[in-house]
C-alpha positions as CSV (number, residue, x, y, z in Angstrom):
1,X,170.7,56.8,203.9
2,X,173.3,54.7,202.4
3,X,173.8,53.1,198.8
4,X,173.9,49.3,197.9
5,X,177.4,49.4,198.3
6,X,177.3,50.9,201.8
7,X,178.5,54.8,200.4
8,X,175.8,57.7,201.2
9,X,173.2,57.8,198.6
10,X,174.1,60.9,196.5
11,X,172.0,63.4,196.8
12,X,170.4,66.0,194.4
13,X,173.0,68.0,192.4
14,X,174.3,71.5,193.1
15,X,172.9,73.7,190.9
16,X,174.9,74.8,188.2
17,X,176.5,78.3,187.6
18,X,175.4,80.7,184.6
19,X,178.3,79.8,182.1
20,X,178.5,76.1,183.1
21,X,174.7,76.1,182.5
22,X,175.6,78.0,179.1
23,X,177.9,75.0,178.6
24,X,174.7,72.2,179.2
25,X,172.8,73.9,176.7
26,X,175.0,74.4,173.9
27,X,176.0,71.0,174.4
28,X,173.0,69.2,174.9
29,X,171.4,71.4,171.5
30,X,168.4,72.6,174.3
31,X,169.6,76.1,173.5
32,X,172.3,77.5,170.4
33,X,172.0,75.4,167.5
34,X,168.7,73.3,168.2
35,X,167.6,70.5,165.5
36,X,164.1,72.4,164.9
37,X,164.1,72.6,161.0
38,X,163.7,76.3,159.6
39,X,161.3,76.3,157.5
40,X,159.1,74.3,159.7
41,X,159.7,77.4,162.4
42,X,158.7,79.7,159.1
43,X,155.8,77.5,158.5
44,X,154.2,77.8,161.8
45,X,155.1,81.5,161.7
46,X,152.7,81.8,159.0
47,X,149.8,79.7,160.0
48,X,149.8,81.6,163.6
49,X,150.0,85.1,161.4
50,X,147.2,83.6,159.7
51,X,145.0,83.6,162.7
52,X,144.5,79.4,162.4
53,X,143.9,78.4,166.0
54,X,146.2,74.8,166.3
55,X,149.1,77.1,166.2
56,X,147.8,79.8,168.3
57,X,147.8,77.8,171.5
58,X,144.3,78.8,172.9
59,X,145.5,82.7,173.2
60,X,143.3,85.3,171.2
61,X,145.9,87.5,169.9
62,X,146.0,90.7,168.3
63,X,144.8,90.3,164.1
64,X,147.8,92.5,163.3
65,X,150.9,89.8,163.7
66,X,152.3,89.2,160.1
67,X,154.9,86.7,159.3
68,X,157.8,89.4,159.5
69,X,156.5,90.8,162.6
70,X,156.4,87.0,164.2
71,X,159.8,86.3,162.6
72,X,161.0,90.0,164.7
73,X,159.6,88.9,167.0
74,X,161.1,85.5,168.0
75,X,164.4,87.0,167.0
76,X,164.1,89.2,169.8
77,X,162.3,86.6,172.6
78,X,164.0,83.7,171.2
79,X,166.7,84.3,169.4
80,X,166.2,82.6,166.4
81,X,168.1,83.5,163.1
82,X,167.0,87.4,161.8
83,X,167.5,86.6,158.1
84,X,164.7,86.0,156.7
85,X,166.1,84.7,153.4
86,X,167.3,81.6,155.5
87,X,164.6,79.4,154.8
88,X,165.7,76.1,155.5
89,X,168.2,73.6,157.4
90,X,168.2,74.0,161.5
91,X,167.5,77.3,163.9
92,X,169.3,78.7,166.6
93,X,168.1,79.6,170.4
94,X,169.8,82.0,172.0
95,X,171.4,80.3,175.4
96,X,171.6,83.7,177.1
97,X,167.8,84.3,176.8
98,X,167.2,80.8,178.1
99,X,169.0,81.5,180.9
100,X,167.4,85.0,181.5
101,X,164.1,83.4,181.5
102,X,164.8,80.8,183.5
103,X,165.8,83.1,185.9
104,X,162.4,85.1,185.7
105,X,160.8,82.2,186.2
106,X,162.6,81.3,189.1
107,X,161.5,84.3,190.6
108,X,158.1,84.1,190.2
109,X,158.1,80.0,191.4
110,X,160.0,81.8,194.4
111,X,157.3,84.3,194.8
112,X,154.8,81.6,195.0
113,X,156.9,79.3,197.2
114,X,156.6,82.5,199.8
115,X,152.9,83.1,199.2
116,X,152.2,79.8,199.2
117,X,150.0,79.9,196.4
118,X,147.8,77.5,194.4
119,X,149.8,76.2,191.5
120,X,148.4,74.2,188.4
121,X,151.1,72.4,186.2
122,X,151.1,70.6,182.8
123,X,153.0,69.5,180.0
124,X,151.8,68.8,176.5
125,X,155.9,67.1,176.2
126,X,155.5,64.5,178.4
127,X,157.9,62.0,177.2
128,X,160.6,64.8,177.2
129,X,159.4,67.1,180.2
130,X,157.6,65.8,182.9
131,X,160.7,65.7,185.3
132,X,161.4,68.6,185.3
133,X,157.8,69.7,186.1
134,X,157.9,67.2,188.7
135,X,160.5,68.5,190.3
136,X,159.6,71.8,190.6
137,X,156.2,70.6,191.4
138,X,158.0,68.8,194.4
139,X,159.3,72.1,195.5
140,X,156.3,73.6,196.0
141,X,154.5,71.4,197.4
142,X,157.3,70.6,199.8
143,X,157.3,74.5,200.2
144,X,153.1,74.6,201.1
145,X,151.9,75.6,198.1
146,X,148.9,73.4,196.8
147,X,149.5,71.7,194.1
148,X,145.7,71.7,192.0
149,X,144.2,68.5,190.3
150,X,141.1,69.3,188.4
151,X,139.2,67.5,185.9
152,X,141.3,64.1,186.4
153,X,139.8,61.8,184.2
154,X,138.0,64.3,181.8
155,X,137.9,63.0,178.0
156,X,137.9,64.2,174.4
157,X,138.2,62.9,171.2
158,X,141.1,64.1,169.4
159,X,141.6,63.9,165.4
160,X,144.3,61.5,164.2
161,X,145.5,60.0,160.5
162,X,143.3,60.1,158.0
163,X,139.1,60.7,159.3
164,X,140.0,58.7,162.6
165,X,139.7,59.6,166.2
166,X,141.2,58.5,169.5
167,X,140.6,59.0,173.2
168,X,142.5,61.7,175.3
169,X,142.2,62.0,179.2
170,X,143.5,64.3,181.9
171,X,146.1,62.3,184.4
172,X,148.5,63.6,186.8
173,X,151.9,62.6,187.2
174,X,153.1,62.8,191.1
175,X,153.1,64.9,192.5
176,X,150.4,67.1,190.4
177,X,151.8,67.4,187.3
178,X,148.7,66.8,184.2
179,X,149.1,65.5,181.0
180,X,147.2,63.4,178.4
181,X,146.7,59.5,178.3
182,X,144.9,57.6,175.5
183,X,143.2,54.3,175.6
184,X,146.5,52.6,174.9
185,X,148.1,53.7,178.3
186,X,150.2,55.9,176.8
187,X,150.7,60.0,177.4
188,X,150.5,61.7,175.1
189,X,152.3,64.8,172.8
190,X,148.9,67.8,172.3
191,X,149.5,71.2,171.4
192,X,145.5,71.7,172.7
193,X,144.4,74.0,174.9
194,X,141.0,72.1,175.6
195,X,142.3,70.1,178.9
196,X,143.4,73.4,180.6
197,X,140.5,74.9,179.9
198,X,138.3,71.7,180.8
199,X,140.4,72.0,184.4
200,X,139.5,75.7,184.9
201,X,135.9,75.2,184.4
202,X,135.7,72.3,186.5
203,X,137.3,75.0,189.2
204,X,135.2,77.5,188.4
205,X,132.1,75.9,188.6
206,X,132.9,73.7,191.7
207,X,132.7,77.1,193.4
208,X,129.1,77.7,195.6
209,X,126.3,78.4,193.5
210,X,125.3,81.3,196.0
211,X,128.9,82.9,196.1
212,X,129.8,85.9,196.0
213,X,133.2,85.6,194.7
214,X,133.9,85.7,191.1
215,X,136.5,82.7,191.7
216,X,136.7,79.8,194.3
217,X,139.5,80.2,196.7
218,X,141.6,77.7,195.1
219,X,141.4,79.1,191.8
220,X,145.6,79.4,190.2
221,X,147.4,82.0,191.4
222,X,150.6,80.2,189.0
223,X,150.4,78.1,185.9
224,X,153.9,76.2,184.8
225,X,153.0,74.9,181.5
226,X,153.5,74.6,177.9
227,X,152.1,74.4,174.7
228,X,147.7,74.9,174.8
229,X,147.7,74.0,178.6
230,X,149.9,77.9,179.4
231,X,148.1,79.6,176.3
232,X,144.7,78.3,177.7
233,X,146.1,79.5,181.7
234,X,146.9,82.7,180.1
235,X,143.9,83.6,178.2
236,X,142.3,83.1,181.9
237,X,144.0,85.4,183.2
238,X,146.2,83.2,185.5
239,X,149.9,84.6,186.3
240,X,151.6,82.2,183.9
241,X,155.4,80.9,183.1
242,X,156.6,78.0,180.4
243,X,158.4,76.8,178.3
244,X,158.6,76.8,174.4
245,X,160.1,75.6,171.4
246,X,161.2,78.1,168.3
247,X,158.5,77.0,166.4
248,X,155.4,77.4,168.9
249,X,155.7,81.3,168.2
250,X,152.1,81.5,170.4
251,X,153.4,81.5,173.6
252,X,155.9,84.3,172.5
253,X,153.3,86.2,170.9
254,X,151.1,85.9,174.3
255,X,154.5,87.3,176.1
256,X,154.8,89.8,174.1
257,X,150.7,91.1,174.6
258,X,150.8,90.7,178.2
259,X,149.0,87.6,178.4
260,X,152.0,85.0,179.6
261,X,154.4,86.4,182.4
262,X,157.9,84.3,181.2
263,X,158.5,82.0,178.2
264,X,161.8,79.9,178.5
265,X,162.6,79.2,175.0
266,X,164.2,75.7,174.4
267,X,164.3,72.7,172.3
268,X,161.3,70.7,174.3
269,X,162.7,67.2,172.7
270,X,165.6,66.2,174.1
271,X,166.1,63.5,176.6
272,X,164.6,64.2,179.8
273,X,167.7,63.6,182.0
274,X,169.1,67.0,180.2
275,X,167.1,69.1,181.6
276,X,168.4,68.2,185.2
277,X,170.5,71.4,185.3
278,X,167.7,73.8,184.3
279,X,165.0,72.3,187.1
280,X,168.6,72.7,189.9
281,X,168.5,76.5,188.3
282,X,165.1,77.4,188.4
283,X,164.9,76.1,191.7
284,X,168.4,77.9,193.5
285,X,166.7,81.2,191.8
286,X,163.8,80.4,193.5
287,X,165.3,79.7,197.2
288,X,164.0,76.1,196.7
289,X,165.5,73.1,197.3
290,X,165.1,69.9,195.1
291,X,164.3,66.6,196.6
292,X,165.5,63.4,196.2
């Protein structure tokens, strides 16, 4: 395959080593100093301490998180600053646990890769996120693992401004990736876990009435997600690896219980074309090979 100018089409890039990947994030603000604000990170702390469910990603966790504990807590999975007296300007992620998660993760995408398990992926970041997910999604697929589609289409109203309401659906992004779309056309940002757990029902009922199997065959063995779509796999049950920003403490919280196998914390915001490096990484860990 050739380019326009008659030169080989370049192919997908190399992925990079540990310190040059180091490099990428500190760079790029994914990982080190990351634009979140502090005390918006304190702030949602609080309110997932406080039990209130938008900020506890569809996970039932334990009643006995206080702020501190949370705070400890995402010091120690995420790196974030440990004074607790620094209550406002911008946090930190530590790039070395990034990369250490990454690397879990690629091990368990590897494991299903070899399995060739069922896999379920979703991003509540679409504008930010989705190639990545695509790409590993592409992998897998590639690899013989089937990619799952549930509940394409399914609908709810979600709360917006001031008493209104607007329109969500489920839609997949090629090669199986779901997300939300509204009425406009649009995707859609949602911290909800209500479309994951729309997509397991629909897989859990489309099972034979007369079965004696507690789970249809093509029930997830892997969820890659983020925000309510992993908290929602996880409560489930389903082997489960994302990614997070510092201030969606849930999905750190869920690690830390049991509940979600590998959280990847990163700023979830930046451009897209920045997280290039991280999908090559994941996918050399896993013994995968991008396409493209």
């Amino acid at each position: 395959m050739t380019g326009s100018a008659g030169r080989p089409a370049a192919g997908p890039k190399p992925a990079p080593a540990r310190d040059e990947l180091r490099a990428h994030l500190v760079r790029t603000m994914i990982a080190g100093e990351v634009a979140t604000p502090r005390q918006n990170n304190l702030l949602h702390y609080r309110r997932m301490a406080a039990g209130h469910p938008y900020y506890r990603l569809g996970l039932e966790l334990k009643p006995s998180w206080t702020e501190r504990s949370v705070l400890e807590m995402m010091v120690e999975r995420c790196g974030v600053d440990p004074d607790p007296r620094h209550i406002y300007g911008d946090d930190t992620i530590d790039p070395d646990i990034t990369i250490d998660t990454l690397e879990a993760m690629g091990d368990r995408i590897g494991l299903a890769a070899r399995r060739k398990e069922n896999v379920v992926l979703a991003t509540g970041h679409p504008a930010t996120l989705t190639p990545l997910y695509q790409g590993i999604a592409r992998a897998l697929k590639e690899a013989g693992c089937r990619l799952l589609s549930p509940a394409e289409g399914w609908t709810y109203e979600v709360e917006v401004g001031y008493g209104g309401s607007e329109l969500r659906r489920i839609v997949y992004a090629e090669p199986g990736v779901a997300m939300l779309e509204g009425d406009d056309g649009r995707t859609h940002h949602t911290h909800d876990p209500d479309p994951m757990e729309a997509m397991l029902r629909e897989l859990a009922t489309s099972a034979s009435e007369d079965s004696a199997e507690a789970k249809p065959d093509f029930w997830p063995d892997l969820a890659i997600a983020d925000h309510g779509w992993a908290g929602a796999a996880g409560q489930a049950g389903i082997d489960t690896v994302g990614f997070a920003d510092c201030n969606d403490p849930a999905l750190f919280a869920g690690a830390a219980e049991g509940k979600i196998d590998v959280v990847v914390p990163l700023d979830d915001g930046i451009a897209p074309h920045h997280y290039a490096p991280l999908t090559a990484y994941i996918l050399d860990r896993a013994g995968l090979h991008p396409s493209g």
